[in-house]
N, C-alpha and C positions, 0 to 999 in steps of 0.2 A: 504494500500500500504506500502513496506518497502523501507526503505530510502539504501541504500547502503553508507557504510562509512568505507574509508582506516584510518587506527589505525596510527597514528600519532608518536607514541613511534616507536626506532628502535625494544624493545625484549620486548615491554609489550601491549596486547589488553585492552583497557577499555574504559568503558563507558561515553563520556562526560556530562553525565546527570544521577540522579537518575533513575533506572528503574529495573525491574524485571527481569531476565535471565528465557527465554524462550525454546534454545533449546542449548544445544551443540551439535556440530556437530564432535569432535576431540574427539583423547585422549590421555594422553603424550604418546612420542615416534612415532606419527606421520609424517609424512610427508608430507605439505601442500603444492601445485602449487600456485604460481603466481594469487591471483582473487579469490582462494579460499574463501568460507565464516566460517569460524571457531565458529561463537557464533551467537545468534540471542537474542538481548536486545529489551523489551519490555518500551517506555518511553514515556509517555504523550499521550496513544491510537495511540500508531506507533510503529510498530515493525520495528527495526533496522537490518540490515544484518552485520556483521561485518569479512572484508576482509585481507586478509593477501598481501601484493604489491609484494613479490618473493616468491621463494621459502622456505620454511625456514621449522624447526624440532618445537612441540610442546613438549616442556619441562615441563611445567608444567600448572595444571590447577585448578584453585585457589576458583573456584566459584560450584555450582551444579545448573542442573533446576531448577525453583522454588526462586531461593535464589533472595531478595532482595539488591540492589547493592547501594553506593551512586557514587556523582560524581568524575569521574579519579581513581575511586579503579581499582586495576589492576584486571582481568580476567582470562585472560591466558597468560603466560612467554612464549616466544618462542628462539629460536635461530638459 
């Protein structure tokens, strides 16, 4: 099951837990709704969905699938 988790940062997605980056779903220059899931972090045999709370522009994107993450590294810059 994936846990669903609003990113806490006003312009930065990340991880609160070590964990593996599993999917992205963005890529700069996007344009994400409100609810959107932007990243899918893999941590402790839980995959995490990672949501954006408005709408907002992806700026930048800091991490690749695959890439091992640790805790509060940012992910993705939005704005």
């Amino acid at each position: 099951s994936r846990n669903k988790i609003d990113s806490l940062e006003e312009n930065t997605i990340s991880s609160p837990m070590p964990g593996k980056v599993v999917k992205i779903l963005v890529k700069p220059g996007d344009q994400v709704k409100a609810g959107d899931t932007v990243v899918v972090v893999s941590a402790m045999k839980m995959e995490s969905e990672y949501k954006v709370k408005k709408d907002r522009l992806i700026k930048e994107i800091r991490v690749k699938e695959g890439d091992t993450v640790s805790a509060n590294q940012p992910l993705i810059i939005i704005e």
